[in-house]
N, C-alpha and C positions, 0 to 999 in steps of 0.2 A: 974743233978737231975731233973726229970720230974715234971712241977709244973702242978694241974689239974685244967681246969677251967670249972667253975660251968657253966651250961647253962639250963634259962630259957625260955622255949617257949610257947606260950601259946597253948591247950588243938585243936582247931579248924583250926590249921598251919596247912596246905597242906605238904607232903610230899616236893613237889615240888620248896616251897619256900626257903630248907635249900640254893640256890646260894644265894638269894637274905638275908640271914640272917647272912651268911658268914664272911661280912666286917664287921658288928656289932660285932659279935660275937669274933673278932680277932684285932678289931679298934686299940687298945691298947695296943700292941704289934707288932713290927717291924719282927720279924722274931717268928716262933710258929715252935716247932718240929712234924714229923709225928706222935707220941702218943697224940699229942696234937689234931692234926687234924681229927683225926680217933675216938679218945670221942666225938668228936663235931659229926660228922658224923652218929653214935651210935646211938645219940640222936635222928637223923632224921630216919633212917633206925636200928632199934633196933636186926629184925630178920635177919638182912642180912649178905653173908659168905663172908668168909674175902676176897675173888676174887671179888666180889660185891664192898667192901672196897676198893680194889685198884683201880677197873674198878671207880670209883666214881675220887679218888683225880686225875687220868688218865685224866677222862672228866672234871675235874676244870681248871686241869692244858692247857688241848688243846681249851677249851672256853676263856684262857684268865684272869681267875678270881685268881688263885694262879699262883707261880711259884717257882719252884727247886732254892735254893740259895747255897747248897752244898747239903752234904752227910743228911737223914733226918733231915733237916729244910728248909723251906716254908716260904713265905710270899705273901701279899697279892699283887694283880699289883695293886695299885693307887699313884703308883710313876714316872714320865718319863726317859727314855734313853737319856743319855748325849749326845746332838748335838751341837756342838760346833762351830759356822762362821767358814768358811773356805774363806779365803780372796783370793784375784785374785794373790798375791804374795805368796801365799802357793803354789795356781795352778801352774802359770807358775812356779814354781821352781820343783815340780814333775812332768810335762809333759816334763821339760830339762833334769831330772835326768832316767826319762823312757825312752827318746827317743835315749839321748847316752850312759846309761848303763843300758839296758832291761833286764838282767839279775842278776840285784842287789837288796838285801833284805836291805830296806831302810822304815822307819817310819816320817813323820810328826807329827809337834805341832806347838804351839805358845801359848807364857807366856800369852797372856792377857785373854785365854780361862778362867785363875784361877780368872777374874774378876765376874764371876759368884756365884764363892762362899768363895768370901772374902770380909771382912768387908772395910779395907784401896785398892783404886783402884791402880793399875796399869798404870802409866803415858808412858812408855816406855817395847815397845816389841821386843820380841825375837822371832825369826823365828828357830825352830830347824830342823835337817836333823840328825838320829840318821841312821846308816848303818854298812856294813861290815868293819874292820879294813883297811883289806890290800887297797878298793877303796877309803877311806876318801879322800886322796890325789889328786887322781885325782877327785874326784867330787869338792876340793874345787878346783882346778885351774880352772875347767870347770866356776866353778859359778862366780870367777872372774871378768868374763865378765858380768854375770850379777848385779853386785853390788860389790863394791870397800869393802862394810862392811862385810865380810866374814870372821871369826873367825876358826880355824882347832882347835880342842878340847882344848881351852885355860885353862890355870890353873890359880889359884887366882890371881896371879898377873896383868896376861892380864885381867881380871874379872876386878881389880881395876882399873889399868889403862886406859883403850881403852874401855871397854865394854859396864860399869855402866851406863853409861848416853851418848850411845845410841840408839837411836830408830830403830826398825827394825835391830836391827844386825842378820844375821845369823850365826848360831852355830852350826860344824857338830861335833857330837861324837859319840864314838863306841856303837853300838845296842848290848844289851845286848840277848846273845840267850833265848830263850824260851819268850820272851818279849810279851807279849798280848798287839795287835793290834787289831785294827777293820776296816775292808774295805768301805769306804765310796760309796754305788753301783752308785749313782748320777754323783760322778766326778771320780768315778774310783783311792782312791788313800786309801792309809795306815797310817792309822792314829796311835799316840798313844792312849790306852785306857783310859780310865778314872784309873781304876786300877792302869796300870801300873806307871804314872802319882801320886797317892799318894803316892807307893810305893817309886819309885825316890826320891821324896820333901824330905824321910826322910834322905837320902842319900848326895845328891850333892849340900852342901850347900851354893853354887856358884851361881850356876844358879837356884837353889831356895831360894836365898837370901830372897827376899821379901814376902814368905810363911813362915819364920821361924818362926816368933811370933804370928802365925797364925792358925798353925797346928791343933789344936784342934777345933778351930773353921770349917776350911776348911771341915776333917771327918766329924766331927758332921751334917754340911751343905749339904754332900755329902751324908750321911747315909740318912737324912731325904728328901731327895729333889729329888734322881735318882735311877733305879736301879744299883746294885752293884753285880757281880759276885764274892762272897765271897771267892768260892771255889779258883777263877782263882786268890781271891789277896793275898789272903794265899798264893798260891803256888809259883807268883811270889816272895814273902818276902822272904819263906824259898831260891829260887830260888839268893836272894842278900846274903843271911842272917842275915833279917830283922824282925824275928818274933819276939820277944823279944821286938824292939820299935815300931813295928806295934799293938801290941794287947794290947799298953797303951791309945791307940786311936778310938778305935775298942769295942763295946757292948759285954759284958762277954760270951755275948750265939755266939755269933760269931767268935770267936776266936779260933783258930787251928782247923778250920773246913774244 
């Protein structure tokens, strides 16, 4: 349902100032659809054709000041992109896993990234290695040598056992296909997304043990604090078949978008 919002300007407004009137105009509101943004627009340029219209949210979008979040809805950019420390043992374990299998689709993480946007911190972290089925194996004997704490896709049991309360364990498990990554161009390596990252916690409640009583808060924290590619975490969800406890955590206007 399109909700319309009233817009007051005063009489003597420059045409020119509707960028700078923009973020007022939208403050209060996390994501606004294109009917929405296109009355706002109206209001500045009353006479103009609807290619004028486009050619406008066109040039918001490539200045910076809006951005595509899925299929028509926008918001505003005054949010930052999730960059996450990337420690020297993240490195060296992707420049071993590059150098002896350069042909492998392989993702990095690590648990304590979620110390950003959780309330209880994280005492003990996890180094993850998410990659192709058939190579787990040999990447975990490779890694061996680099650390005796090397886990091959443990299930709850080993979680209980051996896992819990260690520091730095690494943990390789199967990369899920179509999984959104983002390439870190600094150090050259693949990270998991933030997306795909929420998506998981709602899933593998092992190794996101200590995000479970957390969940809503994490979203919430994450909605408000970074940008979020909606469209890509819908798709991953449906991609788990997750949509259903994804969009218990997720803003009404966001969901199945």
């Amino acid at each position: 349902m399109l909700s319309i919002i009233v817009f007051t300007l005063p009489t003597n407004k420059l045409k020119a100032t509707f960028e700078l009137d923009i973020e007022q105009a939208f403050t209060q509101k996390d994501i606004f659809t294109k009917d929405e943004l296109e009355v706002y627009l109206r209001h500045h340029f009353p006479d103009a054709a609807e290619k004028t219209i486009s050619w406008r949210i066109h040039d918001l979008k490539s200045k910076g000041i809006i951005k595509h979040v899925s299929r028509g809805m926008y918001s505003l950019v005054t949010k930052k992109n999730f960059q996450p420390e990337i420690s020297n043992s993240l490195k060296r374990i992707n420049n071993k896993i590059c150098k002896e299998f350069p042909f492998v689709q392989f993702c990095l993480w690590e648990s304590k990234w979620f110390n950003e946007i959780m309330v209880h911190q994280l005492f003990k972290n996890y180094l993850i290695i998410e990659t192709e089925k058939d190579v787990m194996e040999s990447i975990f004997n490779s890694l061996t040598d680099f650390s005796k704490k090397v886990y091959l896709n443990p299930d709850h049991e080993i979680f209980e056992r051996y896992i819990a309360n260690v520091n730095d364990a690494i943990i390789i498990k199967p990369l899920v296909s179509e999984a959104p990554v983002n390439i870190d161009e600094q150090n050259g390596i693949h990270l998991a997304s933030l997306e795909k990252l929420l998506v998981d916690s709602l899933i593998d409640t092992d190794l996101f043990a200590a995000q479970q009583n957390e969940l809503e808060y994490i979203y919430s924290t994450v909605m408000d604090r970074y940008n979020i590619n909606i469209s890509k975490l819908n798709r991953y969800a449906r991609r788990r078949n997750q949509q259903t406890e994804l969009s218990k955590y997720l803003p009404q206007t966001t969901a199945n978008k």
